[in-house]
C-alpha positions, 0 to 999 in steps of 0.5 A: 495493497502496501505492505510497507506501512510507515517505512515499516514491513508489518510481516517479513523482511521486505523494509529490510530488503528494500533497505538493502537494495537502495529504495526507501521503504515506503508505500511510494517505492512500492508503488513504483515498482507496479508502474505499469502493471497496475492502475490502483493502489491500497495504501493505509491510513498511517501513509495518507500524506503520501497518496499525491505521491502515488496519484502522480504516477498516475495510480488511482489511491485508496486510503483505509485501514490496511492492518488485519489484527481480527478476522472482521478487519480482514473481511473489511478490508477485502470488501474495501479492496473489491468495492474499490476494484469495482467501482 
């Protein structure tokens, strides 16, 4: 799961760091540093235009609501996160 949403880290310095390294912040980049090592990707629905980008390094791509504000979004999530690893 992306933690960079929009260019922007929901928690944490990892935009910032990103930044600071040379790579865009962005749900792509991460993606591209588990080339590899995974053949899926959870990205949120605000970086949706984004999913061919991450299909084309040959990761399958789920689109969903990725921000956890409630106890029942982590739980919708997590069943969409297995659902998708299992399907």
């Amino acid at each position: 799961v992306s933690p960079i949403i929009g260019g922007a880290a929901i928690k944490g310095p990892a935009a910032k760091l990103m930044a600071e390294f040379g790579v865009e912040p962005s749900c792509v980049d991460v993606a591209k540093q588990y080339i590899g090592l995974c053949d899926a990707f959870v990205i949120d629905n605000i970086d949706a235009d984004r999913a061919n980008e991450i299909d084309s390094l040959g990761m399958d791509v789920l689109v969903c609501n990725t921000i956890m504000t409630s106890k029942e979004d982590k739980m919708a999530l997590a069943r969409k996160v297995l659902d998708f690893a299992l399907r």
